[in-house]
C-alpha positions as CSV (number, residue, x, y, z in Angstrom):
1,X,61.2,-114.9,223.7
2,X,64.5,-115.5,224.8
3,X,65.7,-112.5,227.9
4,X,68.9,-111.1,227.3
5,X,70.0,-111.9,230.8
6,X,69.1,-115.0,231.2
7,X,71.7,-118.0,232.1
8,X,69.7,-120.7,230.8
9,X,69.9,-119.5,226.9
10,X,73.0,-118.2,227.1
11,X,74.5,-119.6,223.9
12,X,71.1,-118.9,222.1
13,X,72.1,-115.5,220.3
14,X,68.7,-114.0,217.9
15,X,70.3,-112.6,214.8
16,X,68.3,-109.7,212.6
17,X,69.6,-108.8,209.3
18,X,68.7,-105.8,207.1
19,X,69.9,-106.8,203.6
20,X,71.1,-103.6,201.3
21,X,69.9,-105.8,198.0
22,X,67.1,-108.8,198.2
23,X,66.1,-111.2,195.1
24,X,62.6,-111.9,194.1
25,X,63.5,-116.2,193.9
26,X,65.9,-117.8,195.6
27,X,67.7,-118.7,192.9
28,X,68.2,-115.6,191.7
29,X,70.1,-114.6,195.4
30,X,72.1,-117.8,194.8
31,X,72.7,-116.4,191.0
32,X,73.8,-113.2,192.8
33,X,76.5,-115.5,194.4
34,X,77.5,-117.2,191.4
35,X,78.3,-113.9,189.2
36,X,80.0,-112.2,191.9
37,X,82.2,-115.1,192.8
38,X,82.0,-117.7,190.5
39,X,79.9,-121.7,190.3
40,X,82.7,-122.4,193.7
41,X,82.4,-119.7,196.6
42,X,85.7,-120.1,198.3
43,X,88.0,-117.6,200.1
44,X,91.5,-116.7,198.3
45,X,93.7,-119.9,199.8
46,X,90.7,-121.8,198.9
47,X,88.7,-122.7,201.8
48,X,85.1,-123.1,201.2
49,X,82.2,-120.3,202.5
50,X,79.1,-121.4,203.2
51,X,75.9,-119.7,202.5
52,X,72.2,-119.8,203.2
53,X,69.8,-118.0,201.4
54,X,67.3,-116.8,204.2
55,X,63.8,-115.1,203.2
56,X,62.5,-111.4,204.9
57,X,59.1,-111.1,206.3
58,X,58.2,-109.5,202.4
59,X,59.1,-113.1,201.5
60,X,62.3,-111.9,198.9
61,X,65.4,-113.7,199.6
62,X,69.0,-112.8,199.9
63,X,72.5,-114.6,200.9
64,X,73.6,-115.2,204.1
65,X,77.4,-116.2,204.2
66,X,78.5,-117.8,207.9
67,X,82.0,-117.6,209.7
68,X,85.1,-115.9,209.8
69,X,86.2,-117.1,206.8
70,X,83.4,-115.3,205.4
71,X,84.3,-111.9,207.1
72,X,88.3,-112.6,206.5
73,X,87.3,-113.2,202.7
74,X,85.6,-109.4,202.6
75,X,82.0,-110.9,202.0
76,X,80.8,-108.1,203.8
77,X,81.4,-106.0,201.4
78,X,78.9,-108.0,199.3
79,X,76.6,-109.8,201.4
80,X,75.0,-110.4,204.6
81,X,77.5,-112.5,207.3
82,X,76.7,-113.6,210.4
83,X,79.7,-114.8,212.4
């Protein structure tokens, strides 16, 4: 377990998400991506968001996006981002 406080881990940062919406497959999350935005997930000047598709402890899946361009694109309105 990584203490808060502690100087030695100080750039480790744990991360829980609570997803509104989760998909039984993973493909079907990345399927959730693809109808909402299209086969290329890009902001509007056309810089690229990345995505994960991360598992909860039930084992369904849902989309992770990453970044500010991900948060400056509104995929928080969506999805889950971690920045």
């Amino acid at each position: 377990m990584v203490e808060p406080n502690n100087r030695k881990h100080e750039m480790i940062r744990h991360l829980e998400m609570t997803p509104v919406k989760t998909y039984a497959t993973r493909e079907n999350a990345i399927a959730a991506v693809n109808k909402r935005f299209g086969e290329r997930v890009t902001s509007e000047n056309g810089e690229r968001l990345d995505f994960v598709v991360v598992a909860n402890a039930e084992g369904r899946f849902f989309p992770l996006f990453l970044g500010e361009r991900a948060i400056q694109a509104g995929m928080h309105f969506s999805f889950c981002v971690a920045n």
